[in-house]
C-alpha positions, 0 to 999 in steps of 0.5 A: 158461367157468364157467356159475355164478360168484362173485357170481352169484344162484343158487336151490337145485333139491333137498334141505333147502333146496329153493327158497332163493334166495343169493349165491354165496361162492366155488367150493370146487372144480369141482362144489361151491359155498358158497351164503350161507345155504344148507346152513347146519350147528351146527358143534361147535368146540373150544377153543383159548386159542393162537388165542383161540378160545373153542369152542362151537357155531357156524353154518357153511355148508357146500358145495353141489353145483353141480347142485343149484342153477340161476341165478335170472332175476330178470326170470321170476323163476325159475331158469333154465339158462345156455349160453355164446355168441359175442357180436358183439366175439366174446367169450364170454357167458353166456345164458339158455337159455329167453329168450336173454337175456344174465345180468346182469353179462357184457358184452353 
């Protein structure tokens, strides 16, 4: 089970953008994730008339490693570590680990 996924808020631990808070995109692959507007790089595109693509400098944002970020509890208002438990249907869930709380979004 994934601890960060989809959809979830996460906030930036380390680097250039170092207590950023976005959504996470997507998951690029198993340690890397797009965050929206976290490591935002000037991309430079060439032209290209077939696809009607004009060329230029644009802004993209590029994948983050997933040990540089840490899902944000909205209720400490800080970003927290998440372990998985056993719910009573016996389902996994995610919590976090400094309350025990379940996040947001799992079935409780």
């Amino acid at each position: 089970m994934n601890k960060i996924r989809k959809g979830d808020e996460v906030i930036v631990l380390s680097g250039r953008d170092k207590k950023k808070r976005g959504i996470v995109l997507a998951r690029v692959d198993k340690d890397h994730l797009l965050v929206e507007g976290v490591n935002v790089v000037k991309k430079h595109l060439k032209a290209n008339p077939m696809a009607n693509n004009p060329g230029g400098i644009i802004n993209k944002t590029m994948p983050i490693h997933i040990s540089n970020v840490a899902l944000f509890n909205s209720t400490t208002n800080k970003g927290e570590r998440v372990g998985i438990k056993k719910n009573d249907d016996g389902n996994n869930v995610r919590i976090f680990r400094s309350s025990g709380d379940v996040v947001v979004g799992d079935k409780s």
